[in-house]
N, C-alpha and C positions, 0 to 999 in steps of 0.2 A: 452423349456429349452434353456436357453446361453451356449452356445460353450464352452467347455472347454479346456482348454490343459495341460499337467504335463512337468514342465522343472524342471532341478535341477540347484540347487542355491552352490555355487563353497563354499568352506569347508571356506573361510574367511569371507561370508557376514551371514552362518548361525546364528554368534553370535549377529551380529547387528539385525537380525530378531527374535531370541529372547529375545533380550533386548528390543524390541516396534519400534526399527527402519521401516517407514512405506512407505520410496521410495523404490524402485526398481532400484538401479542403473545399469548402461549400461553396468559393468563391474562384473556385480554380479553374471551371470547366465553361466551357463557350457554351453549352446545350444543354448543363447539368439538370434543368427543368425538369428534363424529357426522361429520367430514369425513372423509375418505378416499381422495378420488381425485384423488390431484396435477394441479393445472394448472385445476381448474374454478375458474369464475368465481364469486366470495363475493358477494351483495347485503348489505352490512351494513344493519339495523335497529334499531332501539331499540323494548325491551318494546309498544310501543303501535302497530307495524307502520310509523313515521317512518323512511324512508329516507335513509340516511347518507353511504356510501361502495360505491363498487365496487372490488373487486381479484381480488387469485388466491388460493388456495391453495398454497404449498409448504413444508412441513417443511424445517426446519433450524434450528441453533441459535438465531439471534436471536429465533424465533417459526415463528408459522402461516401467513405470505404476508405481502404488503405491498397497500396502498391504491394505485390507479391513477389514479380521476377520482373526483369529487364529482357527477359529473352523471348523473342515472338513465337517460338516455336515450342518452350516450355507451356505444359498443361496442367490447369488446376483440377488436379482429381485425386483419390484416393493415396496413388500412390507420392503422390506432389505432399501432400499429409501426414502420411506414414512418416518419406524422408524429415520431413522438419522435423515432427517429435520427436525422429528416434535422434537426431543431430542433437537435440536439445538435451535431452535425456544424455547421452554419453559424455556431454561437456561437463553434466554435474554427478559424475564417478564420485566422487570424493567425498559428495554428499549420500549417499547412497551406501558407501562401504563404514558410514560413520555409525556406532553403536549412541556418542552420545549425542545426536541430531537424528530425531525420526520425521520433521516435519520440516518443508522444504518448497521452495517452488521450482518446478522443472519446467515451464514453460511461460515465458515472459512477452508476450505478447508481440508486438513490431521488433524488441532487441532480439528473439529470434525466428525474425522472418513471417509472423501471421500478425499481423495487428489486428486487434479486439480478441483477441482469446489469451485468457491466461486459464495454467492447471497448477494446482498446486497438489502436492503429496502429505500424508498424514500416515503413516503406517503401513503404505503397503494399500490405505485408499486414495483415491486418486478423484480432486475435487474441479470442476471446468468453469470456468465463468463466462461468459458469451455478454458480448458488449455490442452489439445489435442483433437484428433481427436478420440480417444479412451474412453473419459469421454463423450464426446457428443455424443455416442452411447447408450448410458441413458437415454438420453434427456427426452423419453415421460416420464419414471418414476420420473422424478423430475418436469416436466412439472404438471403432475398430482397430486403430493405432496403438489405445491405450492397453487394449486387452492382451496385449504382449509386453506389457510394457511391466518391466524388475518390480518383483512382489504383487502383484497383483491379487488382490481380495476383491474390490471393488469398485464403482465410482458413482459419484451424484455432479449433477452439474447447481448454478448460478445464472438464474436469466436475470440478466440486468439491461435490460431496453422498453421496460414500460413508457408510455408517451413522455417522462420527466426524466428517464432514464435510472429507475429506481428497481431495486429488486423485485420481481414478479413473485408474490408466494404462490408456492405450491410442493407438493413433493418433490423432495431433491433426489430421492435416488434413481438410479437409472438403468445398471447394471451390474452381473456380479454377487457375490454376496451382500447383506444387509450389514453394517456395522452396530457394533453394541456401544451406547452412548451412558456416559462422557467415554470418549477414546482418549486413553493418556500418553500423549506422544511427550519426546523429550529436545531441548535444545539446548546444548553445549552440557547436557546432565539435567538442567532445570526442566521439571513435568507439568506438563499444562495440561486440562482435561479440555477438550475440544467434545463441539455439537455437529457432524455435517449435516443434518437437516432437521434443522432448527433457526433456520430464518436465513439473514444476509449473510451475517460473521459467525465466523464458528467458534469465537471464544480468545481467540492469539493474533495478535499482527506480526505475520513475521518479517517483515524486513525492519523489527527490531531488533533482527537476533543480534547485531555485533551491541548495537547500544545498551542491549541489557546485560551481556556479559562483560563490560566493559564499567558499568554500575555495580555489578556483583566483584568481580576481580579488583576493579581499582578505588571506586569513593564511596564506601557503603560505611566499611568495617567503622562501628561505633560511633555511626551519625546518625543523626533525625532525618527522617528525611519527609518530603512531602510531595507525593503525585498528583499530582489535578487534572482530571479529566483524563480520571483511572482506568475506563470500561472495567475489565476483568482484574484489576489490580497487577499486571505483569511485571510492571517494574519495582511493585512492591514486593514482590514475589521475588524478585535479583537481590535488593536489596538488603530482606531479611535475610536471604543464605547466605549474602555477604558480610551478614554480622553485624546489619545496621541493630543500632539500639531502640529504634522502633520508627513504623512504620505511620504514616498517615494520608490512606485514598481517598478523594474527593468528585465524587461525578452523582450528574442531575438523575440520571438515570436509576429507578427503583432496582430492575434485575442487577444493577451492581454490587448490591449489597451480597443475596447469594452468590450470585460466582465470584467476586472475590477472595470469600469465606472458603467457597469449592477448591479455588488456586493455592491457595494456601496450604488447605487440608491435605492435598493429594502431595503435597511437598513436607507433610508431618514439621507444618509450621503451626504454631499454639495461634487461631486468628484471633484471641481474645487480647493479648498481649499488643496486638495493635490497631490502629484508629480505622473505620470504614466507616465513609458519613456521605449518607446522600442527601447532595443539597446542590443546588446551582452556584458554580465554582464561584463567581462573582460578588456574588450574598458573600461564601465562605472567606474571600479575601478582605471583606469588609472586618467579617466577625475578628478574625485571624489579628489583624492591626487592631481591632478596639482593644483585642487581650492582648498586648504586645507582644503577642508569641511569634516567636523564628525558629527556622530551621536550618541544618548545615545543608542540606542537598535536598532541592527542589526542581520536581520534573514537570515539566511545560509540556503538552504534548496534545492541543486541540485540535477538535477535527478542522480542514479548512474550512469549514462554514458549517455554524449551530446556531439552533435559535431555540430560547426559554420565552417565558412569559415574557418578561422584561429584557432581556437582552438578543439583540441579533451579531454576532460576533464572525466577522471574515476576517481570513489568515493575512490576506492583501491590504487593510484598510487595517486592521487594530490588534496586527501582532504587538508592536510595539507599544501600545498602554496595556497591554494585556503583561507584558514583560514587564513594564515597570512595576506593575501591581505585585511580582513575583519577588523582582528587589527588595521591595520593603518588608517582603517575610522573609529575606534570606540574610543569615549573621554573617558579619565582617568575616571574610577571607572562607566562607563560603561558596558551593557552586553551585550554577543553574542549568538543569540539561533542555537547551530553549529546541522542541524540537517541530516541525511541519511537514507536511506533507501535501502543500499547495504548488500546485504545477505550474500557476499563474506568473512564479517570481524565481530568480534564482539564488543561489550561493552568495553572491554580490550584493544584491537587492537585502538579502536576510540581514549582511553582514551590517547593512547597515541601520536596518532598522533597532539590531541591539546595540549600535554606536550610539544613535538618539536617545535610547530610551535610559540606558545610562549617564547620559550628558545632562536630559532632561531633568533626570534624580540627583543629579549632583554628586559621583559614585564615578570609582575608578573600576577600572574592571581588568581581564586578561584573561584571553582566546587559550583555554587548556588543548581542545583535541578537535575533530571537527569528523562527521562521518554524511557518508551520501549510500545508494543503496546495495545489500550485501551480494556478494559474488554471482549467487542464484538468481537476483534479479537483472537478469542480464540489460540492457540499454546499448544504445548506437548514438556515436558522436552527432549523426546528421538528424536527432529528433532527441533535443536537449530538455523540452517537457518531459522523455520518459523518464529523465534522471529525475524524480520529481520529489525525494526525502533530503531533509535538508536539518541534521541535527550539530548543535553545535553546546559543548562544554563550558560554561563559562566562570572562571573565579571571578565575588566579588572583593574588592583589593581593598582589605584595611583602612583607611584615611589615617 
């Protein structure tokens, strides 16, 4: 049996706990001091010994562990493990039976039922991320969930709980077969070559899938387009099969140069036919306005927090000059895909920092399409940061 311990939960967060609120935050617990040892199992209570919730404990930014079950008699063990993945896993059938989607997430962290673990799929490998040191104190029980789990060749995991909470290097694999890298998985038809162990990211974000087929199927055919803060060029990658008339990626990043060149190749796209410049996006918006050069369709898509020499850039403090800067490279009746992935703000907050940033240019604008995150990333109404992709279409309107 896991270790247990009983704290009580201070008379403000009882209501968010039984509303379905499922973190544990740092301020929540009357004796939260007193924990210690990653991975034990929390009885929460309220002052009068009323039992609440069950979870874990692990350290990390968002808080002190996450809520599991409501029920005092359910047990965190193996089999409590098993049931969630395989729950998670049969919800995303559909992913799974698809020929043109081989990469996927099948386990979303708190949207189903474990907060701090997310797994994602890649061919039949199967990738874990562990978001403290307290989650990965499970390990073999989801190690052993997975190994029955549709297609199975392999898995590597993701430790991300360093003291800053930054990826641990080391070998990712962990079980299974060895994958042969790049693995080139497919999304909606389009082929990415993916690295599992070769650092944080493996090459693709995917809860871009709907925004990049949606660049390829609908605003590509015969526009310029211009990605900024490209990593692997992915959206250039939509773009060109969409039939844009050429491409232009721009991230500070050296390794972008080969892997964009790699995403391309593996799509039997000519990469010489289009632009890949690495240079600090910022620099290039300057350079971009001295040569008056615009483009029809330009993608925004910075990480929520980067820093170059010169610039420290947060998604909460300077989306919106960072958008303006995008305006003035984008031609009359043009679109901008302004997109984030900051969990600090919402849909609302976004919507209006593109209302300023166009007010402030002096530029009409109009709201094309709007997306949040794809089917496989599952989320829960009662933890509205997990919704946390926030991409929005925009035409610029003529004057």
């Amino acid at each position: 049996m896991r270790k247990e311990v009983q704290v009580i939960a201070k008379e403000a967060f009882i209501k968010k706990v039984n509303k379905g609120y499922p973190l544990i935050e740092k301020d929540a617990l009357v004796d939260g001091h007193k924990l210690q040892e990653e991975g034990v199992i929390i009885n929460l209570v309220t002052s009068k010994n009323q039992f609440l919730a069950k979870g874990y404990y692990g350290k990390q930014n968002k808080g002190y562990g996450w809520i599991l079950t409501k029920k005092k008699s359910e047990q965190i063990d193996a089999a409590f493990f098993a049931r969630k993945i395989q729950q998670a896993i049969s919800s995303r059938h559909d992913f799974y039976a698809s020929e043109d989607t081989t990469a996927f997430r099948i386990f979303n962290s708190e949207g189903d039922g474990i907060g701090g673990l997310i797994i994602d799929y890649y061919d039949g490998y199967y990738v874990m991320s562990w978001y403290s040191e307290g989650i990965y104190q499970f390990k073999e029980y989801v190690i052993e969930a997975l190994k029955s789990a549709p297609n199975f060749k392999g898995l590597y995991q993701k430790k991300r709980f360093n003291v800053k909470g930054q990826y641990i290097e080391e070998d990712d694999f962990v079980a299974g077969d060895k994958g042969e890298f790049p693995l080139i998985v497919k999304e909606n038809g389009i082929r990415f070559a993916v690295y599992l162990n070769d650092g944080a990211m493996v090459g693709v974000f995917l809860d871009q899938r709907d925004v990049r087929k949606t660049i390829r199927d609908k605003y590509a055919k015969g526009k310029t387009v211009l990605n900024m803060f490209s990593y692997t060029g992915a959206f250039s990658v939509a773009a060109a099969l969409g039939g844009a008339a050429k491409t232009t990626s721009v991230d500070l990043a050296n390794r972008s140069l080969a892997k964009t060149i790699e995403q391309f190749s593996v799509n039997g796209i000519d990469h010489e036919a289009q632009d890949i410049i690495v240079e600090d996006v910022f620099k290039y918006f300057k350079y971009a306005v001295k040569k008056n050069m615009t483009f029809d369709l330009v993608v925004l898509d910075p990480p929520s927090f980067a820093k170059s020499k010169k610039h420290t850039f947060s998604a909460a403090k300077d989306y919106k000059d960072l958008l303006k800067e995008a305006i003035a490279l984008t031609k009359p009746n043009g679109v901008i895909v302004a997109s984030t992935n900051a969990s600090n703000f919402d849909m609302k907050k976004f919507h209006s920092f593109i209302e300023k940033a166009f007010n402030e240019k002096g530029e009409r604008y109009k709201m094309m399409e709007q997306f949040a995150l794809p089917s496989d990333f599952k989320t829960i109404k009662e933890f509205k940061s997990g919704n946390y992709l926030k991409v929005v279409f925009i035409q610029k309107i003529n004057r």
